[in-house]
N, C-alpha and C positions, 0 to 999 in steps of 0.2 A: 832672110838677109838681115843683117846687125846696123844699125843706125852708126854712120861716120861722126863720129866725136867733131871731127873739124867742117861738120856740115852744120851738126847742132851750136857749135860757137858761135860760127860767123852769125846763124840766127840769132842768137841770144845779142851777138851784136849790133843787129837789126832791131832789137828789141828797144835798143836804149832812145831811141826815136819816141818810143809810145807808141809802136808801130805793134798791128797783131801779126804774127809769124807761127806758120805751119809749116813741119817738117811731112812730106810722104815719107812714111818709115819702109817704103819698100821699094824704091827706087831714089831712096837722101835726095831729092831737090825740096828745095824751100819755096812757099809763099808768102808773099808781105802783102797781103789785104792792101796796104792803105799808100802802098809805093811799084804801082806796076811795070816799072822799070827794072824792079828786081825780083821778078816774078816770070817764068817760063807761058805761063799762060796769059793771057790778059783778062784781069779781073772777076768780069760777070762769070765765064768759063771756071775758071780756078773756087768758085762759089757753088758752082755746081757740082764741079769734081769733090768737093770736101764734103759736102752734103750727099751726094750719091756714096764714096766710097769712105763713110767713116770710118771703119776697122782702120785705114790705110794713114790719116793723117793725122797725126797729134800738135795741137796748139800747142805753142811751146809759153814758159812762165811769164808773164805778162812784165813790166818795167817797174809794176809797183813790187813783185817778186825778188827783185834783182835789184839789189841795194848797190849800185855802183858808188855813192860816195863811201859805203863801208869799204867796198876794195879799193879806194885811194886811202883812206885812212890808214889800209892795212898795209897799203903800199910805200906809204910815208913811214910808218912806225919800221918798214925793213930796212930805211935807210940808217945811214950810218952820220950820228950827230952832227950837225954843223948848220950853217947858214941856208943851204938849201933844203935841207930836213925843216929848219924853221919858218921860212919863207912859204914853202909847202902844207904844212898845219897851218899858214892863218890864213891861207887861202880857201881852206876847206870849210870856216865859217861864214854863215850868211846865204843870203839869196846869191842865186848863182853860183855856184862854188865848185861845181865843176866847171863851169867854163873859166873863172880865174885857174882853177887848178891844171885844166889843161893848157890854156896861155901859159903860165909860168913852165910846167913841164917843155913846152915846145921851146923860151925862152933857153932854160938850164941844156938843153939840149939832151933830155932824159925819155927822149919817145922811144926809143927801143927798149929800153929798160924798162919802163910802164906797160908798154903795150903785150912784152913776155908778162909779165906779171899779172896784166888783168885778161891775159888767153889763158893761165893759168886756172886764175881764182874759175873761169867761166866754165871751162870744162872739170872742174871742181861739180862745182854748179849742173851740169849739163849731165854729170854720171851719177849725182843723188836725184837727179829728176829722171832720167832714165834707170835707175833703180825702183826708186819707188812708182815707176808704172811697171814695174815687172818685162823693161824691151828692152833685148840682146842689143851692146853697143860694141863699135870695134874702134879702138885708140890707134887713131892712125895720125895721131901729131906727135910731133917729134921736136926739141928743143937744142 
């Protein structure tokens, strides 16, 4: 069975927490270690499962992996000149700088627009990491 593209995202979107995240590659559910509420099993259980059935689950790339301010940057630089393109780069400097950048996003009223765009970069993301483990993926998102 082929790992679901849009299984591995939502994980990678899990990730952005600092949260550790395992996909079962043979039935796509996800684990979040460290948020049992989005997790099928509860914790100590899912601990055990991943440790008994390693072939079966792959940690997915950690948050330090997954540079999300570079896909706002990247996301800023596709916009189209002006004041919100502006507004946007100076939010992305300094501490914090995703959460001013998501404020101001949610402000401009540019959340569907961002949010295509970093499902995008992520299953980018999520078909070089599932390349380079050598595991059959199947693109089941659609835009």
């Amino acid at each position: 069975m082929a790992v679901k593209l849009s299984v591995m995202v939502e994980g990678l979107k899990w990730v952005y927490g600092h949260d550790t995240v395992y996909i079962n590659i043979k039935n796509n559910t996800l684990v979040n270690i460290a948020d049992p509420t989005l997790s099928d099993l509860p914790i100590e259980d899912a601990l055990i499962e991943i440790e008994e059935k390693k072939d079966e689950y792959l940690e997915l790339p950690s948050y330090k992996q997954i540079d999300y301010k570079k896909i706002a940057k990247d996301y800023v630089g596709s916009l189209n000149e002006g004041a919100v393109k502006m507004r946007l780069e100076k939010t992305l400097n300094g501490p914090f700088a995703m959460r001013r950048f998501l404020k101001q996003i949610k402000i401009f009223e540019y959340n569907d627009n961002w949010y295509n765009f970093r499902t995008k970069a992520l299953k980018n993301i999520a078909i070089n990491f599932l390349n380079m483990k050598n595991i059959e993926y199947e693109d089941d998102i659609s835009y």
